[in-house]
VODO-223497 format. One record per residue: y negated, x, z negated of N, C-alpha, C in turn. Coordinates in nm, 3 decimals. Layout:
BEGIN
+---------+---------+---------+---------+---------+---------+---------+---------+---------+
!    n.c2 !    n.c1 !    n.c3 !   ca.c2 !   ca.c1 !   ca.c3 !    c.c2 !    c.c1 !    c.c3 !
+---------+---------+---------+---------+---------+---------+---------+---------+---------+
!       Y !       X !       Z !       Y !       X !       Z !       Y !       X !       Z !
...
+---------+---------+---------+---------+---------+---------+---------+---------+---------+
This chain:
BEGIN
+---------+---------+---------+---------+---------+---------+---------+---------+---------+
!    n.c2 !    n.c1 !    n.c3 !   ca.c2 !   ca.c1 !   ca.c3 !    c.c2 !    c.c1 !    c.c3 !
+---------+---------+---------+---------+---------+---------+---------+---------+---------+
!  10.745 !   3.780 !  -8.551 !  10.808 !   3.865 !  -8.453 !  10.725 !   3.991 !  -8.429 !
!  10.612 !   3.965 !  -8.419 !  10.519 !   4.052 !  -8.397 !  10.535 !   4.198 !  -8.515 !
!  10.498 !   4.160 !  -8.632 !  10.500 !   4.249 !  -8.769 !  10.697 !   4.307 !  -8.731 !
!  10.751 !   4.242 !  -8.699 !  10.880 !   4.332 !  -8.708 !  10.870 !   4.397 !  -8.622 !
!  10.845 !   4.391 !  -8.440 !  10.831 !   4.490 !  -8.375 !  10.742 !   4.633 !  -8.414 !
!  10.620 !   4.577 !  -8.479 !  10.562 !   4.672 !  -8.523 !  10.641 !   4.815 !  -8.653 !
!  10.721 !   4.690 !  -8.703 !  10.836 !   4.794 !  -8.779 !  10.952 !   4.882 !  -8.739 !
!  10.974 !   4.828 !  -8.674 !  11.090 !   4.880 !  -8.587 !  11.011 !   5.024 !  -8.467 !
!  10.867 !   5.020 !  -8.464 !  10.820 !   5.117 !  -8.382 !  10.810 !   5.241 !  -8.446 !
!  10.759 !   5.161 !  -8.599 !  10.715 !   5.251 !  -8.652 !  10.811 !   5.366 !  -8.759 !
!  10.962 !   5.299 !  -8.722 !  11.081 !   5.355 !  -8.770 !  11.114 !   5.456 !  -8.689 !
!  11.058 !   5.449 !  -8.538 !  11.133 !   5.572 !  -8.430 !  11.028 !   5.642 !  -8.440 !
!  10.904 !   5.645 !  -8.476 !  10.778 !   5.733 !  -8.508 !  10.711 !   5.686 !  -8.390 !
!  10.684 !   5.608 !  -8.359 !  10.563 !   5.554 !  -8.231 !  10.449 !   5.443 !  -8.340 !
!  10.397 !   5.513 !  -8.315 !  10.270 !   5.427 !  -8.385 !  10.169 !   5.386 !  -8.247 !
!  10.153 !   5.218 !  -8.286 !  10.102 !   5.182 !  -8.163 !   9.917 !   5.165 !  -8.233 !
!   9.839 !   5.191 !  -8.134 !   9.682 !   5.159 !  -8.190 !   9.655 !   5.142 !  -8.030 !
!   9.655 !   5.003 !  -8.039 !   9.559 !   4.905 !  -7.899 !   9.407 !   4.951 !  -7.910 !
!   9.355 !   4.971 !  -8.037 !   9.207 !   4.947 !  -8.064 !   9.159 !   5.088 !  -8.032 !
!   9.202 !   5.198 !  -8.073 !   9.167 !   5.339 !  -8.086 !   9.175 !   5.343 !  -7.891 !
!   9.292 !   5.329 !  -7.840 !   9.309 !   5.355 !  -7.710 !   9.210 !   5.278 !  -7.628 !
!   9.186 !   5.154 !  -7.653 !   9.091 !   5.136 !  -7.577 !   8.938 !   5.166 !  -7.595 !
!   8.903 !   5.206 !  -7.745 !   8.785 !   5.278 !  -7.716 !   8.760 !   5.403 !  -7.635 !
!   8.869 !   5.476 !  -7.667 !   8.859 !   5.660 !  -7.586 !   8.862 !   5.564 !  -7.397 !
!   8.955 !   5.460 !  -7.333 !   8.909 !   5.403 !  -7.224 !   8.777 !   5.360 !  -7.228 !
!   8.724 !   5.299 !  -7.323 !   8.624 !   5.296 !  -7.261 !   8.527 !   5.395 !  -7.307 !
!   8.533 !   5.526 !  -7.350 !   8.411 !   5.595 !  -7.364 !   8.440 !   5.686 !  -7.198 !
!   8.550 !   5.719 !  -7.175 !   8.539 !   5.777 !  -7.046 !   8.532 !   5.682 !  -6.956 !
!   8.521 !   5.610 !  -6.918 !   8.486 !   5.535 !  -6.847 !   8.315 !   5.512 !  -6.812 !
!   8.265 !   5.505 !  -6.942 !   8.143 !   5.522 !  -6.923 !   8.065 !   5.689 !  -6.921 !
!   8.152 !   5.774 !  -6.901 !   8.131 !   5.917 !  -6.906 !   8.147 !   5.928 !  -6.793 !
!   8.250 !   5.922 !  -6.652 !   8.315 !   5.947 !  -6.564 !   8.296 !   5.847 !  -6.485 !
!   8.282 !   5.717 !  -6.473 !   8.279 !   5.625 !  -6.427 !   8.185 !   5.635 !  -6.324 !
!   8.161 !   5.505 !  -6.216 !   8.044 !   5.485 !  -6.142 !   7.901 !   5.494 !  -6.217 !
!   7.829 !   5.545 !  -6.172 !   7.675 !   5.493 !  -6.253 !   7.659 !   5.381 !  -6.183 !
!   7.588 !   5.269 !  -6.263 !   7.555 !   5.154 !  -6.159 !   7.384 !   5.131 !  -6.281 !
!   7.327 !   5.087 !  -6.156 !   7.168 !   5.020 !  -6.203 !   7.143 !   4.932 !  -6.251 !
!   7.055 !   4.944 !  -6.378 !   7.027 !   4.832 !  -6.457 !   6.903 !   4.780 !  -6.429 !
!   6.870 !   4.728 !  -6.331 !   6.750 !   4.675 !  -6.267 !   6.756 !   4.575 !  -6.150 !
!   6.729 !   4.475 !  -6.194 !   6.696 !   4.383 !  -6.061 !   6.727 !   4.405 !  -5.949 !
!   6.825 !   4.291 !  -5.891 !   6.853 !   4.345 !  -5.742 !   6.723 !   4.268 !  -5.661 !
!   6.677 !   4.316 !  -5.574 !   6.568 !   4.250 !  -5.514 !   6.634 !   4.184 !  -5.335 !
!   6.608 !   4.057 !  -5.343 !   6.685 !   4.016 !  -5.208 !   6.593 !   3.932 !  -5.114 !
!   6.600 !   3.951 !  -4.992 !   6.497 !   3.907 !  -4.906 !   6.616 !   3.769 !  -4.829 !
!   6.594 !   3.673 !  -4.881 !   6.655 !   3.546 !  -4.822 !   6.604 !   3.535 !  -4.683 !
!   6.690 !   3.440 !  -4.579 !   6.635 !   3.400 !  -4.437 !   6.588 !   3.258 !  -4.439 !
!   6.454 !   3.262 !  -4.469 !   6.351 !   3.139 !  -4.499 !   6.324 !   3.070 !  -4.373 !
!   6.363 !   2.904 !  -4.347 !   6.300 !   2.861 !  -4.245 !   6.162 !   2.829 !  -4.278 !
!   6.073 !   2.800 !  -4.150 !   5.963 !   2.727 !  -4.163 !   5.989 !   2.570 !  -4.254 !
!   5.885 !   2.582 !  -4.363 !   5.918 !   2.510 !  -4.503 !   5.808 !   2.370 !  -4.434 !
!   5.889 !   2.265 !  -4.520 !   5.863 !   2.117 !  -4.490 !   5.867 !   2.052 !  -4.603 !
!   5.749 !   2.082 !  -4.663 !   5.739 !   2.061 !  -4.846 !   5.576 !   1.927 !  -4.869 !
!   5.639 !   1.838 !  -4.951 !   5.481 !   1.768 !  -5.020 !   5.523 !   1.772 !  -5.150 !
!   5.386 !   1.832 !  -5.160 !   5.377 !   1.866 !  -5.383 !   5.341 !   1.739 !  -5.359 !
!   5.350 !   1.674 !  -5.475 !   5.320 !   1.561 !  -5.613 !   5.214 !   1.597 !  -5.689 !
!   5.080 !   1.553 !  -5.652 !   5.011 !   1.582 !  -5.765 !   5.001 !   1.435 !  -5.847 !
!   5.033 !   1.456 !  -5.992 !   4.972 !   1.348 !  -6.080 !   4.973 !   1.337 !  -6.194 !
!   4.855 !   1.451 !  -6.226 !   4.825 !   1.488 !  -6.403 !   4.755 !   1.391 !  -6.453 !
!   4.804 !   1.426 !  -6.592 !   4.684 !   1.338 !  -6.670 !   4.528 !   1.400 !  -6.710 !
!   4.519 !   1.539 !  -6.689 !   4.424 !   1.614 !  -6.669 !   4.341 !   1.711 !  -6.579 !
!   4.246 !   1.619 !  -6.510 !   4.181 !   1.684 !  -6.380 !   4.203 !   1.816 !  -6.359 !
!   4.169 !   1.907 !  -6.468 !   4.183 !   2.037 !  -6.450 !   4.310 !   2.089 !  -6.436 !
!   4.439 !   2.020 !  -6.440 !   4.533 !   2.091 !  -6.447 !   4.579 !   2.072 !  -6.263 !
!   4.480 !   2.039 !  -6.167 !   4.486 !   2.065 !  -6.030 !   4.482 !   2.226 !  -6.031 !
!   4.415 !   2.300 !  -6.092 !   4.400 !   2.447 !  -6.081 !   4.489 !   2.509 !  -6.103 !
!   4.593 !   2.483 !  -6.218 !   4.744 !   2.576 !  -6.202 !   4.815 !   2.482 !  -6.098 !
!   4.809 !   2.323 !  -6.055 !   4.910 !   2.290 !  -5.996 !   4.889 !   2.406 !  -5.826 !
!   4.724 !   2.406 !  -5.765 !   4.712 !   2.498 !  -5.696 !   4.834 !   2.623 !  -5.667 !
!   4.874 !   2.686 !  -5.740 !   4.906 !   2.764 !  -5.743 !   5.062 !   2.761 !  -5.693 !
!   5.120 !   2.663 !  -5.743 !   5.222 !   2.609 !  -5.698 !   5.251 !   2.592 !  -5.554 !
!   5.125 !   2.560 !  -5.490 !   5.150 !   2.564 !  -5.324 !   5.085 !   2.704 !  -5.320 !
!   5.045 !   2.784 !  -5.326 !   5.029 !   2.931 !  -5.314 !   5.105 !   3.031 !  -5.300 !
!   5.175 !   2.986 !  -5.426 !   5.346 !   3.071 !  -5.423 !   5.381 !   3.045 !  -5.339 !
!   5.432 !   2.911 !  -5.241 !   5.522 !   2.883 !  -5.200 !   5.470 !   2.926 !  -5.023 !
!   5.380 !   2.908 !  -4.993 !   5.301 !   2.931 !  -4.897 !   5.290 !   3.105 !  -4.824 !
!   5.232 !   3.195 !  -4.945 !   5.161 !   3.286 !  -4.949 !   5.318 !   3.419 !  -4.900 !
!   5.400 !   3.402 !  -4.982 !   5.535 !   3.492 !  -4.959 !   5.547 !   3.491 !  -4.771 !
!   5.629 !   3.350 !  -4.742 !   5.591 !   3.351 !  -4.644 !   5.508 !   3.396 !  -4.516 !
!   5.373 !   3.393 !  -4.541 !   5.328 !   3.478 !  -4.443 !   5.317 !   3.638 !  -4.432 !
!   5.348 !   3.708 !  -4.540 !   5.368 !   3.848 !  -4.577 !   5.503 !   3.863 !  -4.445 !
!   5.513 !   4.014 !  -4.506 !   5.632 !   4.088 !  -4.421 !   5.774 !   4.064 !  -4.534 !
!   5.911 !   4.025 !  -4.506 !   5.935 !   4.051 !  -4.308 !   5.939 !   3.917 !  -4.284 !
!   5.864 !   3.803 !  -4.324 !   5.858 !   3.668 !  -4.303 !   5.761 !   3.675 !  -4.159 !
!   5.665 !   3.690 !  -4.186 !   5.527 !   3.688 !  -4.099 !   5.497 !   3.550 !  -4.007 !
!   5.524 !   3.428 !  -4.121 !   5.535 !   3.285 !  -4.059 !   5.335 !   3.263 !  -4.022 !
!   5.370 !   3.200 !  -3.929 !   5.190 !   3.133 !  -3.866 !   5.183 !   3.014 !  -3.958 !
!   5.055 !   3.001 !  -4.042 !   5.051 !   2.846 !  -4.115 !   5.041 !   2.766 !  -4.020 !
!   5.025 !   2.762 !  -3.871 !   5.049 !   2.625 !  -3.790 !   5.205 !   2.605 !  -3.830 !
!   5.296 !   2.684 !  -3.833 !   5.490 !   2.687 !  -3.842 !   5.450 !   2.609 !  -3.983 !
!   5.412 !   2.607 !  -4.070 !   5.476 !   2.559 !  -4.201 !   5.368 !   2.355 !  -4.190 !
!   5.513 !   2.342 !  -4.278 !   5.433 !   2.211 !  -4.260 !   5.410 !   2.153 !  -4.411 !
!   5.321 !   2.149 !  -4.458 !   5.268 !   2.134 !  -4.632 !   5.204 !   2.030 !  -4.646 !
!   5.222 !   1.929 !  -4.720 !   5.108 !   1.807 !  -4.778 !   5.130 !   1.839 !  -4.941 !
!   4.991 !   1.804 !  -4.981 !   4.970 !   1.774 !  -5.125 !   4.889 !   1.620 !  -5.131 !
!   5.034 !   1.575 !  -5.224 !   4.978 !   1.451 !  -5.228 !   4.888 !   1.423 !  -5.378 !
!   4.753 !   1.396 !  -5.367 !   4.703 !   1.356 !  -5.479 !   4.684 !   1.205 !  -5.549 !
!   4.731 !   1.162 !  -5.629 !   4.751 !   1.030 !  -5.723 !   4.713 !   0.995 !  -5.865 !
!   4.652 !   1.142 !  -5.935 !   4.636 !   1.124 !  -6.095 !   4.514 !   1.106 !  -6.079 !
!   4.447 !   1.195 !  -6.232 !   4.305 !   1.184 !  -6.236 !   4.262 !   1.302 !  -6.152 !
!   4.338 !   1.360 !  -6.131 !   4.295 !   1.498 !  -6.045 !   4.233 !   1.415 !  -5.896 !
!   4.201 !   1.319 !  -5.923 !   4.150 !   1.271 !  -5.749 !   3.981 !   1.282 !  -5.799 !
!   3.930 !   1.280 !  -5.893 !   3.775 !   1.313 !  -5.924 !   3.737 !   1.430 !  -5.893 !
!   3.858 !   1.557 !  -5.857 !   3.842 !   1.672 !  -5.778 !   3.792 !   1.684 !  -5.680 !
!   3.836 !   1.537 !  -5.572 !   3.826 !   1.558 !  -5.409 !   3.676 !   1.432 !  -5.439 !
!   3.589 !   1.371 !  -5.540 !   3.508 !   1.339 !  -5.521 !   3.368 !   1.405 !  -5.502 !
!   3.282 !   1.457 !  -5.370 !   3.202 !   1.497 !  -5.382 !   3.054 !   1.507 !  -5.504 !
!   3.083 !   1.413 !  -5.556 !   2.963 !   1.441 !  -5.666 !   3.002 !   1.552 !  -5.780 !
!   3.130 !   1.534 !  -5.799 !   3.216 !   1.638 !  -5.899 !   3.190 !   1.802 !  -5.863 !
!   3.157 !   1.866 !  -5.738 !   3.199 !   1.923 !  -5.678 !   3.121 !   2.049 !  -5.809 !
!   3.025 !   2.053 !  -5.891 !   2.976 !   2.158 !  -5.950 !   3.113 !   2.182 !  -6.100 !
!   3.166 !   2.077 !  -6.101 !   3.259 !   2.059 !  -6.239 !   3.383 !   2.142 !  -6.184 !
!   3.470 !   2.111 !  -6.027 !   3.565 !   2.151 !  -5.991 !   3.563 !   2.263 !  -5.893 !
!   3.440 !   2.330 !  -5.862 !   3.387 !   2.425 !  -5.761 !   3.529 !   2.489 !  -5.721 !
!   3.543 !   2.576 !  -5.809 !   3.693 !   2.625 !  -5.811 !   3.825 !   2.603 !  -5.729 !
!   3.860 !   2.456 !  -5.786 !   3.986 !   2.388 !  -5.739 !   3.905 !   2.340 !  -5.571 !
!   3.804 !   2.290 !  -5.561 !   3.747 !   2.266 !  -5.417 !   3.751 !   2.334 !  -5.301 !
!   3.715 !   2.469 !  -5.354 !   3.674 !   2.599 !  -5.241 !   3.868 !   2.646 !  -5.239 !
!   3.906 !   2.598 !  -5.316 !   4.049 !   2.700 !  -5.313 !   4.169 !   2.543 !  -5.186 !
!   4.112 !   2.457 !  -5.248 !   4.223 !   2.299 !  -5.160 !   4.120 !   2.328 !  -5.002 !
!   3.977 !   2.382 !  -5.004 !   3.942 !   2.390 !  -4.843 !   3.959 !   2.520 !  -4.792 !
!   4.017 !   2.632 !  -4.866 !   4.101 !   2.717 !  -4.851 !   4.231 !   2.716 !  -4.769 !
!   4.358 !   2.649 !  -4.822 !   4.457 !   2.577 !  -4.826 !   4.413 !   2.467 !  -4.676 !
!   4.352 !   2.413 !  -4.695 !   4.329 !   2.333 !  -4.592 !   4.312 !   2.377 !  -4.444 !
!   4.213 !   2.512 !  -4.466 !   4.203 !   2.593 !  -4.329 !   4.344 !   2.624 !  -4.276 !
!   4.441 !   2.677 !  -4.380 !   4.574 !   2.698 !  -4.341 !   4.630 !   2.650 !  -4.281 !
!   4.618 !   2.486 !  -4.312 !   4.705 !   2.412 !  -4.212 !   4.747 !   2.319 !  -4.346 !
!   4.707 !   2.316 !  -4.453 !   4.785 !   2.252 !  -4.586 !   4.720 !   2.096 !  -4.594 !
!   4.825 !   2.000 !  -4.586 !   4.719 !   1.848 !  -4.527 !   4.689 !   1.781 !  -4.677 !
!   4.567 !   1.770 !  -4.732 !   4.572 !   1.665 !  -4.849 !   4.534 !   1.546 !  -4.836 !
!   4.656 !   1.489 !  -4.917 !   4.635 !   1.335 !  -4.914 !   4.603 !   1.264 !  -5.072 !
!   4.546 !   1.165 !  -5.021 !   4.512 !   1.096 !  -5.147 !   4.560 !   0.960 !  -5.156 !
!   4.561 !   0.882 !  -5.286 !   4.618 !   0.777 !  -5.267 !   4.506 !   0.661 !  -5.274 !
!   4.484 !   0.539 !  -5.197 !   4.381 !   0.445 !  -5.135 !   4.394 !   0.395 !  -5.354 !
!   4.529 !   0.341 !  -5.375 !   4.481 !   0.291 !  -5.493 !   4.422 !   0.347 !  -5.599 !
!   4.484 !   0.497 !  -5.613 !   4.395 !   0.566 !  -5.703 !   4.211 !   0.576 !  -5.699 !
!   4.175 !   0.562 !  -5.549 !   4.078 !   0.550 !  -5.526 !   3.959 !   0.501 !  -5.512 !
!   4.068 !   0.351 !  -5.530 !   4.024 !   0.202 !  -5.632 !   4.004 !   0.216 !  -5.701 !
!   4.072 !   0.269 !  -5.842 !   4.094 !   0.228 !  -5.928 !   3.971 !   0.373 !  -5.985 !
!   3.913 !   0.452 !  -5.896 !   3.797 !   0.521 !  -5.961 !   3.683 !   0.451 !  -5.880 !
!   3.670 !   0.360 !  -5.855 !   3.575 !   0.314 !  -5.718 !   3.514 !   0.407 !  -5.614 !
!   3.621 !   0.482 !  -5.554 !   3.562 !   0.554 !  -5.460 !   3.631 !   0.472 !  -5.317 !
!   3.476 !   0.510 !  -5.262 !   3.475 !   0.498 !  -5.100 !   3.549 !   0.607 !  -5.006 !
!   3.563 !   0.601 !  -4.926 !   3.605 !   0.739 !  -4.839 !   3.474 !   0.837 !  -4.792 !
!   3.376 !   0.797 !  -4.803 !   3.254 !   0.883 !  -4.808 !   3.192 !   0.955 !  -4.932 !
!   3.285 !   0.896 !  -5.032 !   3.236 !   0.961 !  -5.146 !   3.363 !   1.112 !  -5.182 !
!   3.468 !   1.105 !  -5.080 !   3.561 !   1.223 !  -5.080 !   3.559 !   1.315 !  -4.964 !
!   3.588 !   1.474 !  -4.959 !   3.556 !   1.531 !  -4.882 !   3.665 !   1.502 !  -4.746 !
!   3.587 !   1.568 !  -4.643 !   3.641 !   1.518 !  -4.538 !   3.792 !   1.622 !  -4.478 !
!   3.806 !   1.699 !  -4.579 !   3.947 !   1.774 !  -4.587 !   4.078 !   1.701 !  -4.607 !
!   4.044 !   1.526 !  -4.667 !   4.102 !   1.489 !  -4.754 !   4.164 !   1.341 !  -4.675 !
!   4.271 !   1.296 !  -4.686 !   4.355 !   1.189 !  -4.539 !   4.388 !   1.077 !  -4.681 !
!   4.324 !   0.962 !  -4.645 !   4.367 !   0.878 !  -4.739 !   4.476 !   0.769 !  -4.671 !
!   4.632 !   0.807 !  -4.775 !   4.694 !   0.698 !  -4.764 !   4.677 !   0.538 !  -4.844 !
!   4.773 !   0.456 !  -4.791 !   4.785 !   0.336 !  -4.859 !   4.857 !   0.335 !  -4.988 !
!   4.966 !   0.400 !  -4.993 !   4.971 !   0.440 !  -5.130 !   5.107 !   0.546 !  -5.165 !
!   5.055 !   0.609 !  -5.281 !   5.092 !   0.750 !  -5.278 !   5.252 !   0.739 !  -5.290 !
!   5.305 !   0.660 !  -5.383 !   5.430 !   0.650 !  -5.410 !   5.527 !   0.610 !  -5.255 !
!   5.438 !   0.541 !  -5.177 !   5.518 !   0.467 !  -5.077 !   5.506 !   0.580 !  -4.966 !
!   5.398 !   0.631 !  -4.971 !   5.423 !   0.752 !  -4.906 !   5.477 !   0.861 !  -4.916 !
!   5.511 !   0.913 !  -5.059 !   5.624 !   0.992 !  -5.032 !   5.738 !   0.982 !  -5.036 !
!   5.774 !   0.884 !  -5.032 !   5.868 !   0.809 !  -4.992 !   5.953 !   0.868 !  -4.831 !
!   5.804 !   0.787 !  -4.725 !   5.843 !   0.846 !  -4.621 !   5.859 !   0.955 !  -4.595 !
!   5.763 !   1.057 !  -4.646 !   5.737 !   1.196 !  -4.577 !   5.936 !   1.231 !  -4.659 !
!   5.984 !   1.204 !  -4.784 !   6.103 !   1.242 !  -4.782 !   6.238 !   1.196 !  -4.660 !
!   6.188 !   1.029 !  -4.656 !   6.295 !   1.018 !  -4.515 !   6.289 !   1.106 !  -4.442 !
!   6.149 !   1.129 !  -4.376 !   6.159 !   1.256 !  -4.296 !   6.184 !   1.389 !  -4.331 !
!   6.236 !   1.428 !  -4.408 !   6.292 !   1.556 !  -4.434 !   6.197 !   1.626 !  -4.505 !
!   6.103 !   1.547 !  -4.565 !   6.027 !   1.703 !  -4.648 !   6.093 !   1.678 !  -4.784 !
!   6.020 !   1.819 !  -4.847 !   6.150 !   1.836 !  -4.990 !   5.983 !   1.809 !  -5.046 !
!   6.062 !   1.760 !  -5.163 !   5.977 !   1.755 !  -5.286 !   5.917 !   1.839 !  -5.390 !
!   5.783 !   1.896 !  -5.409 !   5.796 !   1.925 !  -5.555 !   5.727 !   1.873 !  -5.606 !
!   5.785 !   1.874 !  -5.754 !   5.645 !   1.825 !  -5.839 !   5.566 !   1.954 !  -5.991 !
!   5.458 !   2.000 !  -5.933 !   5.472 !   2.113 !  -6.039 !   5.426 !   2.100 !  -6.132 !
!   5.536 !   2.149 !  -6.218 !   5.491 !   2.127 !  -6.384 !   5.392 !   2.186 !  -6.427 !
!   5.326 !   2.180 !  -6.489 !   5.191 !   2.197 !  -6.540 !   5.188 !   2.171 !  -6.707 !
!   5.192 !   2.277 !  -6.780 !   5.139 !   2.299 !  -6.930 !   5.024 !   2.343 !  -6.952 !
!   4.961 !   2.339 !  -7.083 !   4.832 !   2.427 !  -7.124 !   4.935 !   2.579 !  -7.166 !
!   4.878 !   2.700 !  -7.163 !   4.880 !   2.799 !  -7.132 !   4.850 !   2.853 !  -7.304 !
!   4.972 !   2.919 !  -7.357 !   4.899 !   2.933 !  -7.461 !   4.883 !   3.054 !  -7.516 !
!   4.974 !   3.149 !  -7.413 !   4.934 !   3.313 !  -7.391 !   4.920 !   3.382 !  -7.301 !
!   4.870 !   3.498 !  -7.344 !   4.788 !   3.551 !  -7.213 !   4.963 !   3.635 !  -7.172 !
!   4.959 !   3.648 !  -7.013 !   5.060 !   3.748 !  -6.978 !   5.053 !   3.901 !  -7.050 !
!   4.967 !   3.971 !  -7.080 !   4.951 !   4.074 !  -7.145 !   4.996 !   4.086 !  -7.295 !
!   4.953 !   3.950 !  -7.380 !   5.034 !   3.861 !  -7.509 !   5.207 !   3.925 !  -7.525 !
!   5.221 !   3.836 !  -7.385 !   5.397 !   3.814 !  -7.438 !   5.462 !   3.948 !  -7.382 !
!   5.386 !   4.043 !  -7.251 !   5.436 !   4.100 !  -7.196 !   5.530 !   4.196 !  -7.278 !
+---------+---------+---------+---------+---------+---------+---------+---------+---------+
C-alpha cells in the first residue's frame, strides 16, 4: 500500500522526502532554538539530621582508612552551608567487626597512627565507635588493651540489628584496592 501511495504522489508531482525535511527541522532548530546547558545541574536536597551505622568488616586492616572516608562524606557536607547541622544533631555509629579491630588496639597505634588520630577525630564530633566483644576474643583483647574512644558491644551482628529497629540506616562501605591515581583516569 505504501509503494503505491508513493506512486500515485509521485504522478501529481509531489515528491514526498520525510528524511530531507526533518533534517532542515532539525538544523533550525538547533540554530534558532532555546540554548540549553550541557553541564550538571547542581541541587541542594532538604537533609534531615542523619541516623546512620557504617559496617565495618574488612578482610584488611588497612582498608579502615578508605572505609574512614565513607563517614566523612557523609558527615562533613552536612555541616557546611546551607546545611550548617551541629555534630551533637547527627547521630553516627561505626560499627567495627573485621580485622580492622587491631586498629582500635593500643599497641598497634605506630602501624595505624593515621586511621587512629582520624576515628579520635570523628569521635570528638560526636561519631560513637563500637566494637564487637567477639571479635575481641577472638584477637585476645581486653578492654584495656583498646582505646577509650571505643564502646564495646556483645556482638556486632546482633547489634546492628537493633540500632536498625531503631531507625538507623545502614551502610556498608565498599572498599577496593585503588588502582589509579585520580589524575590517571582524569
Amino acid at each position: 500500500m505504501r509503494v503505491r501511495w508513493n506512486l500515485v504522489l509521485r504522478e501529481k508531482g509531489i515528491i514526498r522526502m520525510p528524511n530531507l525535511c526533518k533534517s532542515w527541522a532539525l538544523i533550525i532548530s538547533l540554530m534558532f532554538g532555546p540554548s540549553h546547558s550541557y553541564a550538571a545541574q547542581v541541587i541542594t536536597p532538604e537533609y534531615e539530621e542523619p541516623k546512620v551505622v557504617f559496617d565495618f568488616f574488612f578482610e584488611d586492616p588497612q582498608h579502615i582508612a578508605s572505609a574512614l572516608y565513607w563517614v566523612r562524606s557523609t558527615i562533613s557536607p552536612l555541616y557546611d552551608e546551607p546545611y550548617n547541622m551541629a555534630p551533637e544533631m547527627m547521630d553516627v555509629v561505626v560499627m567495627i567487626h573485621g580485622t580492622e579491630i587491631v586498629t582500635l588496639a593500643k599497641h598497634n597505634y605506630e602501624k595505624y597512627r593515621e586511621s587512629v588520630e582520624r576515628m579520635k577525630y570523628y569521635h570528638a564530633l560526636g561519631v560513637e565507635f563500637r566494637a564487637c566483644s567477639l571479635a575481641a576474643r577472638d584477637y585476645s583483647y581486653q578492654p584495656d588493651d583498646l582505646y577509650d574512644f571505643v564502646t564495646l558491644v556483645p556482638s556486632a551482628p546482633t547489634d546492628l540489628v537493633q540500632l536498625q529497629m531503631q531507625g538507623y540506616a545502614l551502610i556498608v562501605p565498599l572498599v577496593r584496592s585503588k588502582k589509579f591515581s585520580i589524575e590517571e583516569i582524569r
